[in-house]
C-alpha positions as CSV (number, residue, x, y, z in Angstrom):
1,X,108.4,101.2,114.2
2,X,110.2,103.2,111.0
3,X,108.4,105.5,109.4
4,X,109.7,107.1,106.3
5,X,109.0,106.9,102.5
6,X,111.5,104.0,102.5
7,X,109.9,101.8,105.0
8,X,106.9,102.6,103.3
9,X,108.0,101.4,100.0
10,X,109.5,98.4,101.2
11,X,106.2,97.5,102.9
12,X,104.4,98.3,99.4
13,X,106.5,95.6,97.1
14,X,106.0,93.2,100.3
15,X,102.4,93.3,99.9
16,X,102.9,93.5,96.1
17,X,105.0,89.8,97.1
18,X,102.4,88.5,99.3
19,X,99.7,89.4,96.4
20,X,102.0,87.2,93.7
21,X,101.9,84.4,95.8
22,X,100.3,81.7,92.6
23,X,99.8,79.4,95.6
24,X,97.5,81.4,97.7
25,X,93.7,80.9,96.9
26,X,90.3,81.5,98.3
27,X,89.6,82.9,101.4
28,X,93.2,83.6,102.4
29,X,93.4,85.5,99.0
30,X,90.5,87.4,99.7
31,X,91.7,88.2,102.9
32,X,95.2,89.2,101.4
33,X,93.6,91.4,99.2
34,X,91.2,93.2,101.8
35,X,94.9,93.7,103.6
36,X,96.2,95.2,100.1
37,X,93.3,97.8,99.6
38,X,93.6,99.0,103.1
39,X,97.3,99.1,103.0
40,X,97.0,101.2,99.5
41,X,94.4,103.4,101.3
42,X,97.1,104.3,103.9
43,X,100.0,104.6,101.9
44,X,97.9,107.4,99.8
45,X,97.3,109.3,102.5
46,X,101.1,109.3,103.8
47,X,102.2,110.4,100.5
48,X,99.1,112.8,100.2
49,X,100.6,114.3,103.2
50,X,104.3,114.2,102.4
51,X,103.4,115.9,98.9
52,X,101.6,119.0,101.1
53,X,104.3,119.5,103.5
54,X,107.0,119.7,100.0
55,X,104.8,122.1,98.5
56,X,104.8,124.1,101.8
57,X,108.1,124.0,101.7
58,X,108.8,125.0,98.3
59,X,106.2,127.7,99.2
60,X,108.6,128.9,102.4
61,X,111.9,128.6,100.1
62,X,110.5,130.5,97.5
63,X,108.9,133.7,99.7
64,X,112.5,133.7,101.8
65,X,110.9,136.3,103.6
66,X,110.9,136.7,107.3
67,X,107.2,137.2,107.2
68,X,106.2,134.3,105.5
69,X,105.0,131.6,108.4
70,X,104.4,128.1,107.7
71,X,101.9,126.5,110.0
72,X,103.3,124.2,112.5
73,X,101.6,121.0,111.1
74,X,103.1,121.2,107.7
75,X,106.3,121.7,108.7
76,X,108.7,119.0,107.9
77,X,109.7,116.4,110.5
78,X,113.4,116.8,109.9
């Protein structure tokens, strides 16, 4: 499994694909759809996190001071 803000946007316009299907109708739409709200729900709350640990590391770059601890779990994963 991949997991960066790549794979994540590739899986986003493949959902956004399966969602423009014209031919898809009734339950498998609705099925399709309950697939695209969870996936959206998800995907917020990866970029939600990705967006925290930036700001923490703006936060770090900008102190530049010795003193200045970020907590472990919004460190980057690099």
């Amino acid at each position: 499994m991949k997991n960066t803000l790549g794979d994540l946007n590739n899986h986003l316009f493949a959902q956004l694909e399966r969602l423009s299907d014209e031919d898809m109708t009734g339950e498998k739409l609705a099925d399709e759809i309950n697939r695209a709200k969870a996936v959206t729900s998800v995907a917020s709350q990866i970029i939600a996190n990705g967006s925290l640990v930036l700001e923490a590391r703006k936060l770090a770059d900008d102190r530049m001071n010795a003193d200045t601890k970020i907590p472990k779990m919004l460190e980057g994963g690099s």
